[in-house]
Backbone atoms as SQL, in Angstrom:
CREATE TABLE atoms (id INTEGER PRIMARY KEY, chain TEXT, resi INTEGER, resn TEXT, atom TEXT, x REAL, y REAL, z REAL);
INSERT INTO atoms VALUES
  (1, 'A', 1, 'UNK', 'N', -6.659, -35.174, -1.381),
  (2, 'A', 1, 'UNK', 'CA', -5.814, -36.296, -1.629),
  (3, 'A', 1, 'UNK', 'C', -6.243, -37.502, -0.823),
  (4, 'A', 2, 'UNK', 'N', -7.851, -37.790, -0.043),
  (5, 'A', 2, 'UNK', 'CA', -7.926, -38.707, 0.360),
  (6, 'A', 2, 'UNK', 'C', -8.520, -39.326, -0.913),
  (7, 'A', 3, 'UNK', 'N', -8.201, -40.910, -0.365),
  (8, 'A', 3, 'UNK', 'CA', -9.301, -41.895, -1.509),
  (9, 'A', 3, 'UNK', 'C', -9.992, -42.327, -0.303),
  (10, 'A', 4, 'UNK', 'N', -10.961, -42.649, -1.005),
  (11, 'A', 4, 'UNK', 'CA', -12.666, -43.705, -0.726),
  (12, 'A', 4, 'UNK', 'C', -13.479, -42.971, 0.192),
  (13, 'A', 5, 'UNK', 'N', -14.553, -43.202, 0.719),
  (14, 'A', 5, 'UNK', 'CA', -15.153, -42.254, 0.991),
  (15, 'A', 5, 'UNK', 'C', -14.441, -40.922, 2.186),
  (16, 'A', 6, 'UNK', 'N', -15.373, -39.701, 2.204),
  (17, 'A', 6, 'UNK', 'CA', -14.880, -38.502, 2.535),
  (18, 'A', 6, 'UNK', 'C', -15.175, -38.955, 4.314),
  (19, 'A', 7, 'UNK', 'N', -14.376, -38.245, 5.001),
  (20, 'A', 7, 'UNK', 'CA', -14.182, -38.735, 6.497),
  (21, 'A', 7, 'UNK', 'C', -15.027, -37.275, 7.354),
  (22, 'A', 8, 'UNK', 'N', -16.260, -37.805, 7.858),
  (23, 'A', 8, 'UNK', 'CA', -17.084, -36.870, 8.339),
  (24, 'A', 8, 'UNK', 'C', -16.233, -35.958, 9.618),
  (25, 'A', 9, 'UNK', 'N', -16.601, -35.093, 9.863),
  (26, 'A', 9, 'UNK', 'CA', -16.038, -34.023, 10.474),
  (27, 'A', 9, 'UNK', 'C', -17.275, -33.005, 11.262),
  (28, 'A', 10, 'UNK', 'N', -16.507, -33.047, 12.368),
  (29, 'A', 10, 'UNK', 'CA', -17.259, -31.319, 13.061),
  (30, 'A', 10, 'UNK', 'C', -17.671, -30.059, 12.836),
  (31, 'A', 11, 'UNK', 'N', -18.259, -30.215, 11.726),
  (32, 'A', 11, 'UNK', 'CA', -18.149, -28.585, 11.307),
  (33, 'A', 11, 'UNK', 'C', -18.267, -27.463, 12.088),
  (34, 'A', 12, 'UNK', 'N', -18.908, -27.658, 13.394),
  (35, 'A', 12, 'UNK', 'CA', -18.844, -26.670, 14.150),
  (36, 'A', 12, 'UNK', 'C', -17.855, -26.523, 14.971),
  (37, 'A', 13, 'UNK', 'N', -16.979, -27.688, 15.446),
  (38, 'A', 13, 'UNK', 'CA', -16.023, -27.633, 15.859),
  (39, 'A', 13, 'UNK', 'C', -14.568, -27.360, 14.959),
  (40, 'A', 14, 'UNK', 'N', -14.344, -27.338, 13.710),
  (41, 'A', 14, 'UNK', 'CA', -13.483, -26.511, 12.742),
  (42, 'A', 14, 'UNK', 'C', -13.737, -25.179, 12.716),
  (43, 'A', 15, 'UNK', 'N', -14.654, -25.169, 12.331),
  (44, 'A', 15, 'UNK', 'CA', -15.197, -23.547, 12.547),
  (45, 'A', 15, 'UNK', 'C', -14.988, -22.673, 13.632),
  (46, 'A', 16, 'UNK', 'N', -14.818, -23.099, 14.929),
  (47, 'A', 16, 'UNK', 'CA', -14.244, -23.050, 16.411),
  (48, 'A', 16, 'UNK', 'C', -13.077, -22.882, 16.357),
  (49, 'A', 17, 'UNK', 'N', -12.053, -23.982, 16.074),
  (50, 'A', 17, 'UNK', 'CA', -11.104, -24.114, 15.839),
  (51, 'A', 17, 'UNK', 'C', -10.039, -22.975, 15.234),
  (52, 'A', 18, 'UNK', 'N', -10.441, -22.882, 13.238),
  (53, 'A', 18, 'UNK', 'CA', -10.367, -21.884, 13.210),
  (54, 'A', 18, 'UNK', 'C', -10.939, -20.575, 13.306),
  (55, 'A', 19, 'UNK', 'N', -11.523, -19.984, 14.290),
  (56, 'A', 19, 'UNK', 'CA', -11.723, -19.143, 14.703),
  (57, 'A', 19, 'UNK', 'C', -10.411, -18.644, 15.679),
  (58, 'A', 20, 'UNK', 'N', -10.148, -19.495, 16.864),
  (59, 'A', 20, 'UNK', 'CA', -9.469, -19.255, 17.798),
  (60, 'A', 20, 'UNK', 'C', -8.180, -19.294, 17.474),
  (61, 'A', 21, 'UNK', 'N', -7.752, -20.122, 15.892),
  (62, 'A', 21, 'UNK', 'CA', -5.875, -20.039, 15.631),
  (63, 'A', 21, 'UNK', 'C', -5.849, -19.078, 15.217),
  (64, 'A', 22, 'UNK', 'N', -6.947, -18.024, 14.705),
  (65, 'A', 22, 'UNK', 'CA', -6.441, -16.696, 13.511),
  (66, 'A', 22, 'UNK', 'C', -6.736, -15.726, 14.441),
  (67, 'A', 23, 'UNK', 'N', -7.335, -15.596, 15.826),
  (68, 'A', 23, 'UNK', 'CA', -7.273, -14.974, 16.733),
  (69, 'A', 23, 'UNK', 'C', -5.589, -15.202, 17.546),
  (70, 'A', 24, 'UNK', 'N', -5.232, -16.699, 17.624),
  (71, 'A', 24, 'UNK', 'CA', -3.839, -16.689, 18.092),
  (72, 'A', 24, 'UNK', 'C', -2.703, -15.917, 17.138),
  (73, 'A', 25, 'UNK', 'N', -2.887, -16.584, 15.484),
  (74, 'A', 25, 'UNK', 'CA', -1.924, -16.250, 14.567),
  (75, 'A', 25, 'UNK', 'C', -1.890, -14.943, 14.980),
  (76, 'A', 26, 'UNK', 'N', -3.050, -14.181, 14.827),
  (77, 'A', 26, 'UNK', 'CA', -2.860, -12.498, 14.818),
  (78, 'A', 26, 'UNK', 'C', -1.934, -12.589, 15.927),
  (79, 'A', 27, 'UNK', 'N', -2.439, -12.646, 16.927),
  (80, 'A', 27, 'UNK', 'CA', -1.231, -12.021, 18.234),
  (81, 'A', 27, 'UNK', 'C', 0.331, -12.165, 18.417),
  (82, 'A', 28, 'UNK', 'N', 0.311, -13.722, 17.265),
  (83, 'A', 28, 'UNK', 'CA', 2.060, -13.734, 17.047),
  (84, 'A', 28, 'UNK', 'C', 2.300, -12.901, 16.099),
  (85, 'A', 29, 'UNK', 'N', 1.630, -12.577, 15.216),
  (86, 'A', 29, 'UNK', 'CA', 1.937, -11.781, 14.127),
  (87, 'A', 29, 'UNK', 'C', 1.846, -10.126, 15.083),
  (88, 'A', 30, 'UNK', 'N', 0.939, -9.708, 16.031),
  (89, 'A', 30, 'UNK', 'CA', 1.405, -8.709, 16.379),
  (90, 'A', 30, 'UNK', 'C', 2.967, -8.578, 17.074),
  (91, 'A', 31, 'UNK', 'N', 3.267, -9.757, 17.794),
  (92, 'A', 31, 'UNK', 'CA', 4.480, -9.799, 18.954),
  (93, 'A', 31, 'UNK', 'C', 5.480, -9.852, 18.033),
  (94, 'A', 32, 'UNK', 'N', 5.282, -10.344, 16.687),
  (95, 'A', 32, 'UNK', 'CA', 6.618, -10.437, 16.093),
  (96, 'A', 32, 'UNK', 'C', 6.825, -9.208, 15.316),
  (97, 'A', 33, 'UNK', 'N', 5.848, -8.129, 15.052),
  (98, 'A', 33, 'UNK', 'CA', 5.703, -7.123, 14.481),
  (99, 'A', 33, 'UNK', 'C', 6.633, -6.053, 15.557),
  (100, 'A', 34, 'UNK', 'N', 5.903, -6.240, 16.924),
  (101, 'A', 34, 'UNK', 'CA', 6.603, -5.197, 17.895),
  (102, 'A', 34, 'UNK', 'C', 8.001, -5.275, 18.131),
  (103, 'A', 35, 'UNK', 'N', 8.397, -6.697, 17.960),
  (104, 'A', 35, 'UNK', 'CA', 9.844, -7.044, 17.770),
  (105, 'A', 35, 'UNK', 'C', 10.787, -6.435, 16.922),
  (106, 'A', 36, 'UNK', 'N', 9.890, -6.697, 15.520),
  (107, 'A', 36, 'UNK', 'CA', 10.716, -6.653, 14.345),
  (108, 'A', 36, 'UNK', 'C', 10.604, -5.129, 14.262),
  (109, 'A', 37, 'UNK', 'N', 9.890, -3.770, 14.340),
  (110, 'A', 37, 'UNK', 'CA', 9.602, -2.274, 14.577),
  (111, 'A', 37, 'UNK', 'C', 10.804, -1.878, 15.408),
  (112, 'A', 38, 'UNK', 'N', 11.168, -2.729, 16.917),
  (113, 'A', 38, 'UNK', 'CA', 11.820, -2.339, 18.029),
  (114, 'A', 38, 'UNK', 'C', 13.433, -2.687, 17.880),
  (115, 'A', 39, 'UNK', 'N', 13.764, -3.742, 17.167),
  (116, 'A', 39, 'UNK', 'CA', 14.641, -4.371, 17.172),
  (117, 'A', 39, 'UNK', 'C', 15.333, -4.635, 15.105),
  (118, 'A', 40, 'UNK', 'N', 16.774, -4.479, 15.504),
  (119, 'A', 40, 'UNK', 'CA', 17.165, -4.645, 13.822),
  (120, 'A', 40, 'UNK', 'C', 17.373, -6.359, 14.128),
  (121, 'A', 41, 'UNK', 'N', 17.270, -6.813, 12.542),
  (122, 'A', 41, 'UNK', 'CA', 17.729, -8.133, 12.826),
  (123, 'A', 41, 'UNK', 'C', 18.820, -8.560, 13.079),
  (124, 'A', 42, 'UNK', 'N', 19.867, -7.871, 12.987),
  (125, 'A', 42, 'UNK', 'CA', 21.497, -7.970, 13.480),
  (126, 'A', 42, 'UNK', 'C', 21.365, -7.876, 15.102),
  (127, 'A', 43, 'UNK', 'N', 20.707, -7.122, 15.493),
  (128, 'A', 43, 'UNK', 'CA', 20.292, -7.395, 16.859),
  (129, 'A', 43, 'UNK', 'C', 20.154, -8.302, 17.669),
  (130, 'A', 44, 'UNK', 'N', 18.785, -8.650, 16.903),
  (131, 'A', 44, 'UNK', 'CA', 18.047, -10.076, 17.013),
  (132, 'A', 44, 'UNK', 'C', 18.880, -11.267, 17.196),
  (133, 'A', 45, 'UNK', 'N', 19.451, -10.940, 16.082),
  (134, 'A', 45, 'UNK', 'CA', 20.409, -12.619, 16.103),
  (135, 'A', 45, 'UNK', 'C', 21.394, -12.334, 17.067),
  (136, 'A', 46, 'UNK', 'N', 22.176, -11.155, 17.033),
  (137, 'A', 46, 'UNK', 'CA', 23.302, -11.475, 17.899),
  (138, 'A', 46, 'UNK', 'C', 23.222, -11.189, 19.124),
  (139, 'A', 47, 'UNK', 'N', 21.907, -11.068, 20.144),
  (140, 'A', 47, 'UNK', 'CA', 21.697, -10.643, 21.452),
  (141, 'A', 47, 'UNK', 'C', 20.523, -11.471, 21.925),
  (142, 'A', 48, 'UNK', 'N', 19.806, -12.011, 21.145),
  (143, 'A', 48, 'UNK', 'CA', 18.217, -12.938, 21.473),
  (144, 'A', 48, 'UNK', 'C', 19.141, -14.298, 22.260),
  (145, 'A', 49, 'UNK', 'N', 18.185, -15.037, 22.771),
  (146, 'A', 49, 'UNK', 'CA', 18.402, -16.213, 23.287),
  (147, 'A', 49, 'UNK', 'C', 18.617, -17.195, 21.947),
  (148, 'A', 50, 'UNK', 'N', 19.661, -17.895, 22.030),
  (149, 'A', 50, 'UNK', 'CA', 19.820, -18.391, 20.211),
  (150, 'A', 50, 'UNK', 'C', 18.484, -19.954, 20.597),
  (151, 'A', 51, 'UNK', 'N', 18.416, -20.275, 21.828),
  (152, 'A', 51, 'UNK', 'CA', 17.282, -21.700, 21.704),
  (153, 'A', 51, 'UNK', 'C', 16.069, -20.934, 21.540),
  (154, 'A', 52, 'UNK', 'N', 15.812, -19.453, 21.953),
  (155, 'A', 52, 'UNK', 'CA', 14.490, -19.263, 21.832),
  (156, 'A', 52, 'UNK', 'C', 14.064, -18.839, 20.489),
  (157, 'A', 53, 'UNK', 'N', 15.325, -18.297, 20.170),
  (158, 'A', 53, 'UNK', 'CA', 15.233, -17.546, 18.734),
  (159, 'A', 53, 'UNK', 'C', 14.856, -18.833, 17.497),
  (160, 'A', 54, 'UNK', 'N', 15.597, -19.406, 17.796),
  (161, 'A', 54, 'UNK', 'CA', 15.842, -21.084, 16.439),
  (162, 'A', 54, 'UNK', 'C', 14.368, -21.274, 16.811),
  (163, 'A', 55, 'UNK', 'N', 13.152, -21.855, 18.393),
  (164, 'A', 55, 'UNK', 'CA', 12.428, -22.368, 18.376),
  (165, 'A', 55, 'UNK', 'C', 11.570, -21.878, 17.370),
  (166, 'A', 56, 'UNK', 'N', 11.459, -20.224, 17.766),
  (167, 'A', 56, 'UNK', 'CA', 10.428, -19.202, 16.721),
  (168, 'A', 56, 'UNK', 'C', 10.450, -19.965, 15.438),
  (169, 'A', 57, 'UNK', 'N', 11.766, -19.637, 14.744),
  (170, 'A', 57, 'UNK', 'CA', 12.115, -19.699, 13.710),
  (171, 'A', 57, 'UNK', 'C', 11.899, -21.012, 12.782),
  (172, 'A', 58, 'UNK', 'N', 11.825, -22.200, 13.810),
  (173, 'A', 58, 'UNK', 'CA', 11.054, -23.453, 13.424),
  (174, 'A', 58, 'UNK', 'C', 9.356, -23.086, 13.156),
  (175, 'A', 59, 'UNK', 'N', 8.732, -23.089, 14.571),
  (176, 'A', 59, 'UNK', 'CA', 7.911, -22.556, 14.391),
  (177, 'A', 59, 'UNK', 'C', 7.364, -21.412, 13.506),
  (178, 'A', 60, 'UNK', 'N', 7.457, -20.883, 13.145),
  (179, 'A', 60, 'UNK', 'CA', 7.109, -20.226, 12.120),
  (180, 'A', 60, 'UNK', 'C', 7.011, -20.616, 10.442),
  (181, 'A', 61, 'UNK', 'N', 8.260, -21.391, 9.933),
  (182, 'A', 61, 'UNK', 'CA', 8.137, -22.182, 9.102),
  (183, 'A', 61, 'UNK', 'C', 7.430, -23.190, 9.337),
  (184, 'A', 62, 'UNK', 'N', 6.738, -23.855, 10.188),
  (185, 'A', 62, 'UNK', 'CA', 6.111, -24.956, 10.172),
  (186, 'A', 62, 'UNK', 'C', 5.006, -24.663, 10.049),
  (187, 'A', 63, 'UNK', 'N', 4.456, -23.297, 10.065),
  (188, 'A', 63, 'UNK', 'CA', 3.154, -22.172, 10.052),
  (189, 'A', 63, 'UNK', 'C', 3.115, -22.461, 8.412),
  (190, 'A', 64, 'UNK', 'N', 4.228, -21.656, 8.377),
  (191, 'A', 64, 'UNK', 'CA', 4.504, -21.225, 6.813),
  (192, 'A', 64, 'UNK', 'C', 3.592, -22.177, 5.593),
  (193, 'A', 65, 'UNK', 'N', 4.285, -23.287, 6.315),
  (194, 'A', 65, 'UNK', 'CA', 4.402, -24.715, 4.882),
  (195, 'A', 65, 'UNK', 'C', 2.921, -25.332, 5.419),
  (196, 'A', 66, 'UNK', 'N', 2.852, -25.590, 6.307),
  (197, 'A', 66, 'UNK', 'CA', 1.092, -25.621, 6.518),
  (198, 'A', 66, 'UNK', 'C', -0.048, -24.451, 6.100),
  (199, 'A', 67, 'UNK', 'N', 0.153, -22.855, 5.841),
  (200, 'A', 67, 'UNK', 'CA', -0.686, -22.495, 5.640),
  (201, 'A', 67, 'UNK', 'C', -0.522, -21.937, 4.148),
  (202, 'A', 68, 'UNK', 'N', 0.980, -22.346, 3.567),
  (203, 'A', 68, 'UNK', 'CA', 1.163, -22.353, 2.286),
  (204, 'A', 68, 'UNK', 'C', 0.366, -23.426, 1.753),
  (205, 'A', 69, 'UNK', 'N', 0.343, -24.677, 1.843),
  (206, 'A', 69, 'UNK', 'CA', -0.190, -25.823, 1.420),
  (207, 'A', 69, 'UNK', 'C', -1.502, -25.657, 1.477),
  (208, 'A', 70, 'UNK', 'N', -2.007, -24.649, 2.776),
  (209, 'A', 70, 'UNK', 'CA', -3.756, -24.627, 2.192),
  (210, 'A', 70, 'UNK', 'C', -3.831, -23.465, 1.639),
  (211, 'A', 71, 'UNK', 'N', -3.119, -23.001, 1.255),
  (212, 'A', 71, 'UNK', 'CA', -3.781, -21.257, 0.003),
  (213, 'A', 71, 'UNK', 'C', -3.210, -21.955, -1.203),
  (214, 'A', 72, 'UNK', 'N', -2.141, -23.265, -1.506),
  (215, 'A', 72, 'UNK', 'CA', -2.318, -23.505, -2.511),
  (216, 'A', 72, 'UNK', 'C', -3.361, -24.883, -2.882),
  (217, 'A', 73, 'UNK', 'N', -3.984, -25.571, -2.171),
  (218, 'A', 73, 'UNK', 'CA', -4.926, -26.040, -2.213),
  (219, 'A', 73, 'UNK', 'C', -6.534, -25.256, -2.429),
  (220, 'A', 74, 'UNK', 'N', -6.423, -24.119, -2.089),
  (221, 'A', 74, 'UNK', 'CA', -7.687, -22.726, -2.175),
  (222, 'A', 74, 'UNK', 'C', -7.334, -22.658, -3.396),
  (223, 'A', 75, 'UNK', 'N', -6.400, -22.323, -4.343),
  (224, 'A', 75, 'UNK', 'CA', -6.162, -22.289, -5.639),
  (225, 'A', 75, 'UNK', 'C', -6.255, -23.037, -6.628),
  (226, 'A', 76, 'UNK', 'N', -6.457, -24.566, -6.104),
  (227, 'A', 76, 'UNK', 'CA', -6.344, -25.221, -7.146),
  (228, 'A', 76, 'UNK', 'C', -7.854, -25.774, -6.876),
  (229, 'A', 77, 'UNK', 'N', -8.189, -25.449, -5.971),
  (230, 'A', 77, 'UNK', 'CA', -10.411, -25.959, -5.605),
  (231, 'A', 77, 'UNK', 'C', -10.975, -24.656, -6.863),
  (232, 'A', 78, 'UNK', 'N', -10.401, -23.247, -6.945),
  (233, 'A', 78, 'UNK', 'CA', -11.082, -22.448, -7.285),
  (234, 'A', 78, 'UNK', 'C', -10.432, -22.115, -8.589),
  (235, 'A', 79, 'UNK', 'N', -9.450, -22.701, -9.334),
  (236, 'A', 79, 'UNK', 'CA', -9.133, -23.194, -10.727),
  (237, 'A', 79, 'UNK', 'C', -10.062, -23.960, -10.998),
  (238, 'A', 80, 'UNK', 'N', -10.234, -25.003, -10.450),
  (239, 'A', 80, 'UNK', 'CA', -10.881, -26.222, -10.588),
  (240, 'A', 80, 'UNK', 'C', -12.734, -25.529, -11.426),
  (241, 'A', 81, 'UNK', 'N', -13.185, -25.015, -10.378),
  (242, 'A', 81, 'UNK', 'CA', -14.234, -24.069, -10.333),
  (243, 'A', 81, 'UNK', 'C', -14.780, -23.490, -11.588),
  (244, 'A', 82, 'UNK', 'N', -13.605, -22.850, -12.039),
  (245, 'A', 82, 'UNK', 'CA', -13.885, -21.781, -12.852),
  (246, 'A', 82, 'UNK', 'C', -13.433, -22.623, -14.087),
  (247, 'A', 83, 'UNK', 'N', -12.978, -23.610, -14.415),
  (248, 'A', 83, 'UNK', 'CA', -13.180, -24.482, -15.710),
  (249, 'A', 83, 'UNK', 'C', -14.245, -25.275, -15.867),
  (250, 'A', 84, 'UNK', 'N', -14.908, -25.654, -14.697),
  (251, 'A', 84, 'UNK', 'CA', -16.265, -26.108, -14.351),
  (252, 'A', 84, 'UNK', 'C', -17.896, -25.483, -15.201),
  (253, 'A', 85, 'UNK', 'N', -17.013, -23.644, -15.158),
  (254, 'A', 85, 'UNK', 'CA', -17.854, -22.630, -15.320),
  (255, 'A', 85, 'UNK', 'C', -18.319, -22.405, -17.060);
């Protein structure tokens, strides 16, 4: 969705980049796994810290809609693609 010319970039430094968030993502995705195994969510809500709990809970949707927006951008490069074909 940019116009006029394409805005040069680091490729080695994206590539870095993500390397090290899907090494982070994993580890929240493990901590929230050990949580969610250990703990019911009636639990959760009614015994967690409610500021720490809400922060997650932002956070996580803000994951969400950012890494929703690029798997549906991956979908529409590789639609694109295959009518190309």
């Amino acid at each position: 969705m940019m116009s006029g010319p394409k805005k040069q970039i680091d490729l080695s430094r994206l590539t870095a980049d993500l390397a090290a968030a899907r090494v982070e993502l994993l580890s929240a995705q493990c901590a929230a796994d050990r949580i969610r195994l250990q703990y019911s969510v009636q639990d959760i809500v009614s015994f967690a810290d409610r500021q720490t709990l809400e922060q997650a809970v932002v956070s996580a949707e803000a994951l969400c809609r950012f890494f929703s927006h690029l798997g549906a951008q991956i979908k529409r490069e590789e639609d694109s693609r295959r009518r190309k074909q």
